[in-house]
Residue, then its C-alpha position, 0 to 999 in steps of 0.5 A: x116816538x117809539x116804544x120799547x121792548x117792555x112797552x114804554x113810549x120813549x122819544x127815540x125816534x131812529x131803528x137804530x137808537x131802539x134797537x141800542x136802547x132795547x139791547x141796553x135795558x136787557x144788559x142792566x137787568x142781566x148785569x151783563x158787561x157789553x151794557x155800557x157799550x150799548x148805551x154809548x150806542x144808543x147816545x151815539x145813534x140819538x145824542x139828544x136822548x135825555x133818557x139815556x144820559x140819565x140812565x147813564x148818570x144812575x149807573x155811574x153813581x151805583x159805582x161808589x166811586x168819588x170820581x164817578x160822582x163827576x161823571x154822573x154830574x156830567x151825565x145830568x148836565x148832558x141829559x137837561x141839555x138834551x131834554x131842552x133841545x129834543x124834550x123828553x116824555x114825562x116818564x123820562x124827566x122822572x129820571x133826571x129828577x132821580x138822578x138830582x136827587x142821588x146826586x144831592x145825596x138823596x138816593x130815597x129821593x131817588x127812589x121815591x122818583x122812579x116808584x112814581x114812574x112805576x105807579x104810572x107805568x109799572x111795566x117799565x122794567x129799567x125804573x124797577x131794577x133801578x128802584x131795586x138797585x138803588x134800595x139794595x145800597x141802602x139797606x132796605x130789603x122790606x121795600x124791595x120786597x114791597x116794591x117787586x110784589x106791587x109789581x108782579x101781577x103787571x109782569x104777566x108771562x108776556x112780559x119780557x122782564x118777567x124773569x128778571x123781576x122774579x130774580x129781584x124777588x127772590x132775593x128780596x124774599x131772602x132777604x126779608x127771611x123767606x127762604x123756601x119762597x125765594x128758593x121756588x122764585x129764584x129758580x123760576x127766574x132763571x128758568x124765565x130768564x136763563x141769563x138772570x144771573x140775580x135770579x140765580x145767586x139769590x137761590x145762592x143766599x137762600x143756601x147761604x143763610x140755610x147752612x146747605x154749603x152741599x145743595x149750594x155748591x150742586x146750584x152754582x156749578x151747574x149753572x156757570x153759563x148764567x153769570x159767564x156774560x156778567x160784568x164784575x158780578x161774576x166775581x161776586x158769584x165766585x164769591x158765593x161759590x168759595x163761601x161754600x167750600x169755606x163752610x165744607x173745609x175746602x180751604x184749597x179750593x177757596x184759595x184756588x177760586x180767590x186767584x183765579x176767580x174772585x180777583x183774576x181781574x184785580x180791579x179797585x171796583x169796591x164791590x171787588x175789594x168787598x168780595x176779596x177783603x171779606x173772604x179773606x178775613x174770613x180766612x184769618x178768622x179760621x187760622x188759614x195763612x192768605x200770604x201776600x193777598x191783603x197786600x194789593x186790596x190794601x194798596x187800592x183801599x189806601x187810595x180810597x180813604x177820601x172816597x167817601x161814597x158809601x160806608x159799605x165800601x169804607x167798612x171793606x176799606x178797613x178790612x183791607x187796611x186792618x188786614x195788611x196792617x196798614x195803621x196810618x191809612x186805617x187812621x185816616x179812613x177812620x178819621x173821615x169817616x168821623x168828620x163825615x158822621x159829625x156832618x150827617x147833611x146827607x143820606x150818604x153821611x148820616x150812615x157814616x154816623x150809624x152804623x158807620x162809626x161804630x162798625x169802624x171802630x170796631x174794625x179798627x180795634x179787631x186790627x189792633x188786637x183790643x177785642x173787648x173794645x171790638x166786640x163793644x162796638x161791632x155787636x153796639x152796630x149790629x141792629x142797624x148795619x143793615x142800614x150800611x148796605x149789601x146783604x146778610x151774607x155780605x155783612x156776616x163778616x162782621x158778625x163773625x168778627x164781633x163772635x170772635x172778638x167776644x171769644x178772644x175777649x173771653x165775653x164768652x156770654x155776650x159772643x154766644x148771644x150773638x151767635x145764637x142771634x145770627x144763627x136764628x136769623x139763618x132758619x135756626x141752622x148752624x153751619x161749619x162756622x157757627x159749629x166751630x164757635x160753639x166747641x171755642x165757647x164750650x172749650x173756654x167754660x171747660x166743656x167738651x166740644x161738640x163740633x160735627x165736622x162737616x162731610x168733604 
């Protein structure tokens, strides 16, 4: 028995299988790409260690691909063998009872598990970003938010993961609408933690959400060392980056960042796709040719109709299959998408029924160019797509889109009433796209524009 570096007794008993396991808790929590060879050093030093095939298996299933959802079963079979032969402590099999849970379609379950272990042992800093993690995925800012404030006073400024729980907090501020205290955590984060690339690309969505493309693009160019060790996390930092240039007219400044960032690596992970599809769809909202782009998110996304994971990934499906033009394939996600909400036996599919099918639908018709059938089923899935995953900034394309199909409609009321929602939501403050639509809805009332351009 030995404890780790946050002070939890673990059952690892070699200097080396600590020493792995040290290494790969601090990876996950900066989201650091070296984090799953150090866990397979880890399994490698000490193969009956339960805790670390558990670990393993929960990463696994926060990947949301159908294929890893075998290797998280795997990984659960391995963690109960390991815990019959070497035992496990009572911290430890809370995770393999996390894990049954997510793997039974039950990720509040999940939650519920390590929230246990963390009213037990609330400096245990693996359950806290898993608990984190896992609520991100379906929608629950407030309980981010609860669970990282609970946590504070045990993450004195002795305690390693300090930083790294104020990054979590940061964003669960954001999200939850307070900017100006998300903003002052985020940066102390990353002062705490310089690697807390979380931490950091919270400061990011504060800037998003307040309409300062400006103070946004000053943060994220001086702070590239942050997120430069990141897994494909970094890909979503760029991501940020070119929204903001996106807001300040940079158009070739986004293509540029699109290429050689944001798909440099062109992956089928569906956070990846999300990135690309949503940037891209932006584009063709403002009239910006994207070329041959859509075509290879397209040809992974037509790969993916079955997946059925997560509808946050499915919804960027569309996108991808609605932007390429790829009828038959969007038909039959959207037909799956359909028999899941139908089924509605797990988490996983009852958010498929809502706000799953609605959104859908309404991508699909967008596609299709029936803007008064999108704008009908968008703005009907407005209220609970949060319950799709992902953050505000991730989800604005869909509000962006259910704007402008109410635009193209000529529902000229009903789109101004959902951008005056979206723009109270970001602290009342408009930015480059908000300014644009409303000129397009004075234009169709025969009114003057009153657009400010924003300075290059």
């Amino acid at each position: 028995m030995q404890d780790d570096l946050f002070g939890q007794p673990t059952s690892l008993s070699t200097a080396a299988g600590i020493e792995a396991w040290n290494a790969a808790q601090r990876g996950f929590l900066a989201h650091a790409a070296a984090t799953p060879e150090r866990l397979a050093q880890v399994l490698l030093a000490e193969p009956d260690f339960a805790l670390g095939h558990a670990a393993r298996g929960l990463f696994c299933l926060l990947l949301g691909r159908r294929e890893m959802v075998a290797a998280a079963r795997d990984s659960l079979e391995a963690a109960r063998a390991a815990q019959r032969r070497a035992g496990a402590t009572g911290r430890e099999a809370a995770y393999l009872e996390a894990l049954a849970d997510g793997l039974a379609g039950r990720p509040s379950g999940a939650v519920r598990r390590l929230e246990a272990v963390l009213r037990a042992n609330p400096g245990d800093a693996l359950a806290m970003k898993l608990s984190q993690a896992i609520r991100f995925v379906l929608g629950d800012a407030a309980g981010m938010r609860r669970s990282a404030e609970r946590l504070l006073p045990a993450y004195d400024a002795a305690h390693p993961a300090r930083g790294y729980l104020m990054g979590c907090h940061a964003f669960a501020l954001e999200e939850t609408g307070a900017y100006q205290r998300a903003e002052i955590a985020g940066r102390q984060a990353l002062w705490l933690a310089p690697d807390d690339a979380w931490g950091l690309h919270a400061v990011a969505h504060v800037h998003e959400m307040t309409g300062d493309a400006g103070r946004g693009i000053d943060w994220l160019e001086g702070h590239e060392a942050a997120w430069a060790h990141c897994n494909n996390f970094r890909y979503h930092v760029w991501w940020h980056l070119a929204l903001m240039h996106l807001d300040r007219g940079r158009i070739d400044r986004v293509l540029d960042l699109y290429d050689r960032q944001i798909r440099a690596d062109r992956t089928d992970d569906y956070r990846d796709i999300a990135n690309a599809a949503s940037l891209l769809m932006r584009l063709d909202l403002e009239g910006v040719p994207t070329g041959a782009r859509w075509r290879e998110l397209a040809d992974l996304a037509a790969a993916r109709t079955e997946d059925g994971c997560l509808i946050f990934a499915d919804l960027h499906y569309l996108l991808a299959l609605g932007g390429d033009g790829r009828r038959p394939a969007a038909a039959r996600l959207l037909r799956r998408i359909r028999r899941d909400a139908r089924a509605g036996a797990t988490e996983t599919q009852q958010a498929m029924a809502r706000p799953g099918l609605d959104a859908a639908r309404g991508l699909a018709a967008f596609s299709g160019g029936r803007f008064a059938a999108a704008f009908r089923h968008l703005a009907r899935a407005r209220d609970s797509l949060h319950l799709a995953g992902g953050s505000h900034a991730q989800r604005d394309v869909f509000e962006r889109m259910a704007i402008d199909a109410g635009i193209r409609a000529g529902l000229l009321d009903q789109a101004e009433g959902v951008l005056d929602a979206r723009q109270a939501r970001r602290a009342g403050r408009e930015d480059g796209y908000s300014a644009a639509r409303r000129d397009l809805i004075a234009a169709g009332r025969g009114q003057p524009a009153l657009r400010r351009i924003p300075a290059q």
